[in-house]
C-alpha positions as CSV (number, residue, x, y, z in Angstrom):
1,X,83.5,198.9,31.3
2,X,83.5,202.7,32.8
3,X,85.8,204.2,34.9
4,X,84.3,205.9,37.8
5,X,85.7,208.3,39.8
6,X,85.1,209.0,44.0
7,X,84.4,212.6,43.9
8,X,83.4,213.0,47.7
9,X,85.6,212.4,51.0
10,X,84.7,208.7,52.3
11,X,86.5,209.6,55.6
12,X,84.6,212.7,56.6
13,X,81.0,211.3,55.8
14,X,81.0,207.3,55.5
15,X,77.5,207.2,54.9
16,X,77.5,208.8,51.5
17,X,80.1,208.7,49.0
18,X,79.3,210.6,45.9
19,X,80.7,208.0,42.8
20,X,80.2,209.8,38.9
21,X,81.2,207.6,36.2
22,X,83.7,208.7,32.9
23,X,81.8,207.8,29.3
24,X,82.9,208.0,25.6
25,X,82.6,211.9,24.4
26,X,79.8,212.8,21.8
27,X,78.6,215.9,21.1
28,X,75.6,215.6,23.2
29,X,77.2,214.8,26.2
30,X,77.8,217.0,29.4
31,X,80.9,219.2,28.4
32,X,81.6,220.2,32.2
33,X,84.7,218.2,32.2
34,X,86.2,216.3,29.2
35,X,89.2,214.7,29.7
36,X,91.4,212.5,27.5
37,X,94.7,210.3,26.9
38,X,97.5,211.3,29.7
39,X,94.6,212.3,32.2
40,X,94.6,208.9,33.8
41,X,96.0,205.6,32.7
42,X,92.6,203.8,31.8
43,X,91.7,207.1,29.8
44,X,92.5,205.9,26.3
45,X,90.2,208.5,24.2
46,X,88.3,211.5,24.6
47,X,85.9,211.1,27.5
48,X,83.3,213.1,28.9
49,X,82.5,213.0,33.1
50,X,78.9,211.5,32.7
51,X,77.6,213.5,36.5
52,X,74.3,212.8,35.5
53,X,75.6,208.8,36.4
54,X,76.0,209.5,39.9
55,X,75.6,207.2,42.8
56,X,75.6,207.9,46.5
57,X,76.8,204.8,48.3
58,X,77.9,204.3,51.8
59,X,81.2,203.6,52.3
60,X,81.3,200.2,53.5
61,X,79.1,199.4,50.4
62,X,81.9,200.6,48.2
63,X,84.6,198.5,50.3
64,X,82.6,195.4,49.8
65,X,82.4,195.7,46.3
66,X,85.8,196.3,45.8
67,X,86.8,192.9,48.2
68,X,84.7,190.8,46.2
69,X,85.8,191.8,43.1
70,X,82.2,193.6,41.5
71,X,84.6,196.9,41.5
72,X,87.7,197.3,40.7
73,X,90.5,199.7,41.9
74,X,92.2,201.5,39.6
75,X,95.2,204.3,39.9
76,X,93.9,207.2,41.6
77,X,93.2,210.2,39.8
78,X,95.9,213.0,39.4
79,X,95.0,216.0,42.2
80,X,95.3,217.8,39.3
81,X,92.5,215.7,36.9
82,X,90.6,215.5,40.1
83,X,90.8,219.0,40.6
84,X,89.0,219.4,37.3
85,X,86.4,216.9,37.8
86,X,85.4,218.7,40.6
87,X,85.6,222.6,39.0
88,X,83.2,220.4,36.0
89,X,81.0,219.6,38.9
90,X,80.2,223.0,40.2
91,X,79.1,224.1,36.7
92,X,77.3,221.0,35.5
93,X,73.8,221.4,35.4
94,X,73.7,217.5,35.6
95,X,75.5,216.6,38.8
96,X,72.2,215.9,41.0
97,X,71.0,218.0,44.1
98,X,72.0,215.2,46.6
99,X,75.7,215.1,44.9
100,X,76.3,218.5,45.0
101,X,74.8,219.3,48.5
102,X,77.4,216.7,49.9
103,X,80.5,217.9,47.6
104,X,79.6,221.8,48.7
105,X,79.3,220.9,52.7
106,X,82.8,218.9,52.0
107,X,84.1,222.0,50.7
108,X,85.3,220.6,47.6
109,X,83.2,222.8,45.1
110,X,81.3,226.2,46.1
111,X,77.7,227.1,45.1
């Protein structure tokens, strides 16, 4: 099972929500962001954020899954992981055009 993180904000665009999900490091992963034990509770080795894995859901897609159980909620993210997630998404040459247009007109990353 992956943790995945909600990168965009699902209040100021409901239609797309930009997801990324959090994967086992290797070598020949993305190094844009890699976090570790103490960044989030589920977090028990060193992880890599995978933005390649991206999904753009609408927000009432993501609801559903959560209220019948295909997702799960988990603790939110520290602002401060966050934070980082996001600076690893403004270098990544991975995140995908559609994921960083949204995340750039949000504000949240510049470029």
């Amino acid at each position: 099972m992956h943790l995945h993180v909600v990168l965009s904000d699902p209040i100021s665009n409901r239609d797309k929500v930009c997801i990324v999900s959090l994967t086992k490091w290797a070598a020949n992963k993305d190094q844009s962001c890699i976090l570790d034990q103490g960044d989030h509770p589920f977090i028990r080795q060193k992880t890599v954020v995978h933005y390649r894995d991206h999904h753009l859901y609408q927000a009432c897609v993501v609801e559903e899954q959560l209220d019948t159980g295909e997702a799960k909620a988990r603790p939110q993210m520290s602002e401060k992981t966050l934070q980082r997630i996001l600076n690893g998404a403004a270098k990544s040459r991975f995140l995908p055009a559609d994921c960083h247009k949204l995340l750039v007109e949000q504000g949240l990353i510049f470029g």
